[in-house]
N, C-alpha and C positions, 0 to 999 in steps of 0.2 A: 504494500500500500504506500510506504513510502517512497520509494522507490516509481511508482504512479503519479504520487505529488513531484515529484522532483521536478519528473519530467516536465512538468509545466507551471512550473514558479516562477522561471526566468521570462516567461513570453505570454501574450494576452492567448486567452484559449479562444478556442472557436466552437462554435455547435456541436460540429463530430467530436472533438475532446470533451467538450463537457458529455456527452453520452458514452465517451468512452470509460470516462471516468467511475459514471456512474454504475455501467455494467458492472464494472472490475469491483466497485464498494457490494455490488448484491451476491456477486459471487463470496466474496470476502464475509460478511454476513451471513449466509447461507452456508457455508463452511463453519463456522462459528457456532452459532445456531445447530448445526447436527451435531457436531462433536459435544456441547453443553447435553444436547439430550441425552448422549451415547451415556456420557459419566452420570448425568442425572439416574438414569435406570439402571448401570452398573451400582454405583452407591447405594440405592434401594434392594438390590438385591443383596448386597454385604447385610445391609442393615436387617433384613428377613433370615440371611440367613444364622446371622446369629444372635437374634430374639424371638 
């Protein structure tokens, strides 16, 4: 992601980069977001399985 911003700090963005931007933040999110679940439900399961 930052690495995404970098790219365009130095120079005024245009329509396609702000959309490119934004794909890249949903994917970024969306990764995030599943992995949070993954540990969410693994953690519940520790916690079932020892109480």
């Amino acid at each position: 992601m930052v690495e995404l911003m970098l790219e365009f700090a130095g120079s005024a963005m245009k329509q396609d980069d702000v959309v490119k931007v934004l794909a890249q933040r949903e994917a970024v999110n969306a990764v995030t977001y599943e992995e949070y679940q993954r540990a969410k439900k693994a953690l519940a399961g520790k916690k079932a399985a020892a109480g």
